[in-house]
Residue, then its C-alpha position, 0 to 999 in steps of 0.5 A: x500500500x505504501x508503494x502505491x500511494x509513494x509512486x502516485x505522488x508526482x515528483x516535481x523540481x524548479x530550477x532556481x537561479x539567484x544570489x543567496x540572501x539569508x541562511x536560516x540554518x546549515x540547510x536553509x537559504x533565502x533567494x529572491x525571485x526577479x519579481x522581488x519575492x523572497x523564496x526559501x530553499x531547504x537542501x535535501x540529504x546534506x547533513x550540516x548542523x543547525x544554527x545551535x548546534x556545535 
């Protein structure tokens, strides 16, 4: 049952291209957008450690 509702979920993927404004965490960055908007993008797999972290 977990295979079927895993492999009807579409995957989806943007691509992004902008200057790095902002880190919230280790995986955590802000980018705006050309219309002024603010995007956050959390990075998939990468072990950093969070902000109050050593």
């Amino acid at each position: 049952m977990a295979l079927v509702l895993l492999l009807s979920v579409p995957a989806s993927a943007a691509e992004l291209r902008g200057e790095v404004v902002g880190l919230s965490d280790g995986d955590t960055l802000t980018v705006p957008t050309t219309d002024r908007q603010q995007v956050r993008v959390r990075l998939a797999e990468i072990d950093v450690p969070e902000s109050r972290q050593p």
